[in-house]
N, C-alpha and C positions, 0 to 999 in steps of 0.2 A: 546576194545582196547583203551590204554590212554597211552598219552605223557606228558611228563614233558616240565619246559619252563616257561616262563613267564605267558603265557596263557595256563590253563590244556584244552585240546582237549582230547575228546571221539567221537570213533566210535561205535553207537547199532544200531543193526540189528533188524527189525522188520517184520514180513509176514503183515501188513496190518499198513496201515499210517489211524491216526485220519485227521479230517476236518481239523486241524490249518495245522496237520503237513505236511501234501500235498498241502495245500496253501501253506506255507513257503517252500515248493519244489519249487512248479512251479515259487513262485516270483523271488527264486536263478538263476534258468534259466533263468526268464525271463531280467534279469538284465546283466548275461552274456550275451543273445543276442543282448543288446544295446552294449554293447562292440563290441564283435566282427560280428557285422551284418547280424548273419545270425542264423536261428535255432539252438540249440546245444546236443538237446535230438531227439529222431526219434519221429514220431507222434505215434507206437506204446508202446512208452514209455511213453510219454504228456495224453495219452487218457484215461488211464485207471492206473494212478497216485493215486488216491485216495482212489478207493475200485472197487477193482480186484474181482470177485468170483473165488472158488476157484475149477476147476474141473478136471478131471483124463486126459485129453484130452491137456490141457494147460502146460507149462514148471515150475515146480517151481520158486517162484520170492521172493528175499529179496529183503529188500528197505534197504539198508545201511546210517545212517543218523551221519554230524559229526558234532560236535558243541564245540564250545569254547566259554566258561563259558555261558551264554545263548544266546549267538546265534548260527544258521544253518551257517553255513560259507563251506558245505559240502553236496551233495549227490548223492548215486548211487544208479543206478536200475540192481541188479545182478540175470539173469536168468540161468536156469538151467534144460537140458532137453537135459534126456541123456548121462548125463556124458560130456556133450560140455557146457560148461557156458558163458557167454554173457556179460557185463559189460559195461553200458554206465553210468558218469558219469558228476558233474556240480561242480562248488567248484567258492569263491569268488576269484578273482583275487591277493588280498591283503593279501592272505592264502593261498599259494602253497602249504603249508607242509598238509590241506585238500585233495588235490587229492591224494598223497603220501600213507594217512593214509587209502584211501578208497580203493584203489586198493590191497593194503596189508593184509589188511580186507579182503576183498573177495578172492586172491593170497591164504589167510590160508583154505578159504573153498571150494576148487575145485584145482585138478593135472591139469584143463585141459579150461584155462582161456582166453578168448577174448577181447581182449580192443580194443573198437571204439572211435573214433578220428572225432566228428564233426567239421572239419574247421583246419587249423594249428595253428588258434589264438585261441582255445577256453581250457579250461583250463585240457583234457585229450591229445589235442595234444600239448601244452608244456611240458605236464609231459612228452610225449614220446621223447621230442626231450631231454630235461632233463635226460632219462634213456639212448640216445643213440637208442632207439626203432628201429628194421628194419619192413617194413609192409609187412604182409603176403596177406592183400587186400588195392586196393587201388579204389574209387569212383572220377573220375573226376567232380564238378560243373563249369559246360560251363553255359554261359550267351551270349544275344545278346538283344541291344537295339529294340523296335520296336516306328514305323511299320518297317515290312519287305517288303518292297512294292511290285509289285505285284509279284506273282512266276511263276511257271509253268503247265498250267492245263495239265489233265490224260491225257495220248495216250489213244486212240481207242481201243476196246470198251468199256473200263472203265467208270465208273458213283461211284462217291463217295455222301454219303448219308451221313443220321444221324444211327447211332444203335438201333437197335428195337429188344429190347430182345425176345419179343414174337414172332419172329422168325430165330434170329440171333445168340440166346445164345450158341446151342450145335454146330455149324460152325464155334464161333468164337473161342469157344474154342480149338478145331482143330487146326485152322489155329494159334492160339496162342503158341500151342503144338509145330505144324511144325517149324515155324518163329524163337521158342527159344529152340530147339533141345539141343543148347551145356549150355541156360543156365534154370537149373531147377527150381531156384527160383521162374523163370518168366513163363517158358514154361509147370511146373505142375498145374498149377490154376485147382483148382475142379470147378463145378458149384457153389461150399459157397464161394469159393474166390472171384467170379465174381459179387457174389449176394452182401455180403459184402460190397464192393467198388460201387457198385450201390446206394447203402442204405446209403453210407455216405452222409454225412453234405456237404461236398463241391461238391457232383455230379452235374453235369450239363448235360442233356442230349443233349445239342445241341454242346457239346464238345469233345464226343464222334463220332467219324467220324469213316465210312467204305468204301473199294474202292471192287467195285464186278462187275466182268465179267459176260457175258450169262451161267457160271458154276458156278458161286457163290463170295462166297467173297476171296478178293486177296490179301486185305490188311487191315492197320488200322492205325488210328491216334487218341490216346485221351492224352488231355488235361485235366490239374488240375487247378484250380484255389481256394488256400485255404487263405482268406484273415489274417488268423494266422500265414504267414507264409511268413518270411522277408527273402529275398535273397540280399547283399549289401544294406542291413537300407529300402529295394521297397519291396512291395508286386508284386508279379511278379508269370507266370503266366506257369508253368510246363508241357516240353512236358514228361505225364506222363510213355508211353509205347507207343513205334511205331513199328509196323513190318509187312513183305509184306513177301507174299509166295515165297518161293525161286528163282521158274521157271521167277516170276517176277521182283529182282531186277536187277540193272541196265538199267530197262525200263523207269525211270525216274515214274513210282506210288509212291515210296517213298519219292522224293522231291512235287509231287503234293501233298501228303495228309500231308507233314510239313505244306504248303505255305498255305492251307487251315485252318489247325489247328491253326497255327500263326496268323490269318486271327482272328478266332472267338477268340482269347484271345484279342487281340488289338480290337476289338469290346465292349469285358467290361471292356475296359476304363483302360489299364491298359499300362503301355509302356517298360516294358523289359519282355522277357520271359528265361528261365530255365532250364535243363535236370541235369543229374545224367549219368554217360556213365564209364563200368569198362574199368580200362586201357589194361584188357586183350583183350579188345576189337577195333584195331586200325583202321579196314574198318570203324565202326560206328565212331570215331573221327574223323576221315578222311571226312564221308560226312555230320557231324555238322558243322566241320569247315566251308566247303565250302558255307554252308548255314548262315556262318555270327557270327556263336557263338565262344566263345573264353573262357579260361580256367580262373576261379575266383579264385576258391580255391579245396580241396579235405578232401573225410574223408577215413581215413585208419585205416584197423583192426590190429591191432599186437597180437601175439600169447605169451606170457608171462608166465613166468617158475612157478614153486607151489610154493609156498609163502612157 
C-alpha cells in the first residue's frame, strides 16, 4: 500500500523480518516507550520479533512494515488464527498517518480484526480515539508505590510457602482452573503453559508464593519482576496472577499472599509495583484498590470493520 504527499509512505508485509529490520522494530518501540512510559507492544509480540519459526500449532504472523522514503516511521505485528486476527502496532509519533496506513493494511487482509491499545498515549490508542473507537475489552493498569508496610498474615491454618513444582505442579493447576473458572485465558493453563513461564528469563522462584491448608493448596501469589519492562518511565515489579480457592475468599488468604508478595518485590530493590485487572472484573478492583493501588492507565481491544 502507498500514499501520495510530500513524503511517499509504503506499507509491505513480510512472514519473517531480517536482523536490521527487527532491530529497527524494536528501536521504534522502543522510542514510543520513552514517550509514553510504559511498554507498547506485549512481551509476546517483543520476544519473538525477529525470527518466529514457523509451525502448524502457532497463529500465522505478518509483520506489517511502513516507511517513508527510508525510514521505519511504522509497524505492526498482525496475527491470525482462525479466522480471529490480532493487531498490535507501534508508529512514530511525528507520523500519525503510519498507524492509519498499518491498520488499513491489515483491515484489507482479515473480515475479522482486533486492534489493541497499549496505553491511551501510545500511538494505536490515539488512532482509536482518532477513529472514535468503542472498546470491546478493556485492561485496567493499577499501580501502588512501595513499601507497603506491613499487611496482614494468613488465618489459621494457613502456611504460605515458595512453589515447588516437583510437587505442586498438577495442584496448582487445579486450583488455577477452579480460581479462573469465568476467565479462560487464565484458568486453561496446560502444564506447557506453566512450564513455559517457569523457563522464562525473568522467573524468580522465591516470587512464586503458595498458601496451603492440611488439604492442600488454597491459594497463590506470583510476582513478575521483568527489568525490560517500564511502567510510568520505573521498572516496577507485577503482581502477576493471584487467586485463592473459592471456599476461601473473604478470609482474608488473599490479602496475606498480596502483602507477602509485595514484600518479596520491595526486597529487590525496587519501589512501586503493578497489575493488569479486566474491568469486567469489579470484586478484584474493588480489593486492589483497597490494598493501595490506583488506576495509571489502560489498554483496550476494539473490534474494527473489513477494511
Amino acid at each position: 500500500m502507498t500514499t501520495g504527499g510530500t513524503d511517499r509512505i509504503d506499507v509491505v508485509s513480510k512472514r519473517r523480518l531480517s536482523r536490521g529490520q527487527a532491530r529497527a522494530a524494536l528501536l521504534l518501540a522502543a522510542l514510543e516507550e520513552d514517550r509514553c512510559g510504559r511498554q507498547v507492544l506485549p512481551e509476546h509480540v517483543l520476544d519473538p520479533l525477529g525470527d518466529r519459526s514457523e509451525t502448524t500449532d502457532r497463529p500465522i504472523v505478518r509483520h506489517l512494515l511502513c516507511r517513508s522514503e527510508d525510514r521505519l516511521v511504522g509497524y505492526a505485528h498482525l496475527t491470525d488464527s482462525n479466522g480471529h486476527a490480532a493487531l498490535h502496532l507501534t508508529a512514530m509519533a511525528s507520523c500519525p498517518a503510519a498507524a492509519d496506513l498499518l491498520v488499513s493494511e491489515a483491515a484489507a487482509r482479515t473480515a475479522n480484526l482486533e486492534l489493541w491499545a497499549q496505553g491511551n498515549d501510545s500511538a494505536a490508542g490515539l488512532l482509536a480515539k482518532r477513529l472514535e473507537l468503542t472498546p470491546s475489552r478493556e485492561l485496567l493498569i493499577m499501580i501502588r508505590p512501595l513499601p507497603a508496610g506491613a499487611g496482614p498474615q494468613a488465618p489459621a491454618p494457613i502456611r504460605i510457602r515458595p512453589f515447588d513444582p516437583a510437587r505442586d505442579t498438577q495442584s496448582w493447576l487445579e486450583l488455577n482452573s477452579l480460581a479462573f473458572a469465568q476467565l479462560p485465558d487464565q484458568g486453561g493453563w496446560t502444564t506447557e503453559d506453566l512450564r513455559s513461564r517457569l523457563d522464562a528469563d525473568w522467573f524468580d522462584p522465591g516470587g512464586f508464593l503458595v498458601a496451603e491448608d492440611p488439604t492442600g493448596l488454597v491459594g497463590f501469589h506470583w510476582t513478575k519482576v521483568d527489568p525490560h519492562v517500564r511502567v510510568d518511565h520505573h521498572v516496577s515489579g507485577e503482581v502477576f496472577v493471584l487467586g485463592v480457592k473459592p471456599q476461601w475468599r473473604g478470609s482474608g488468604v488473599a490479602e496475606a499472599l498480596l502483602s507477602a508478595g509485595l514484600k518479596q518485590v520491595e526486597d529487590n530493590g525496587l519501589t512501586r509495583a503493578h497489575l493488569f485487572v479486566d474491568t469486567g472484573n469489579p470484586r478484584a478492583i474493588r480489593f486492589y484498590q483497597r490494598a493501595g493501588f490506583e488506576v495509571f492507565d489502560r489498554d483496550c481491544s476494539f473490534q474494527l470493520p473489513p477494511g
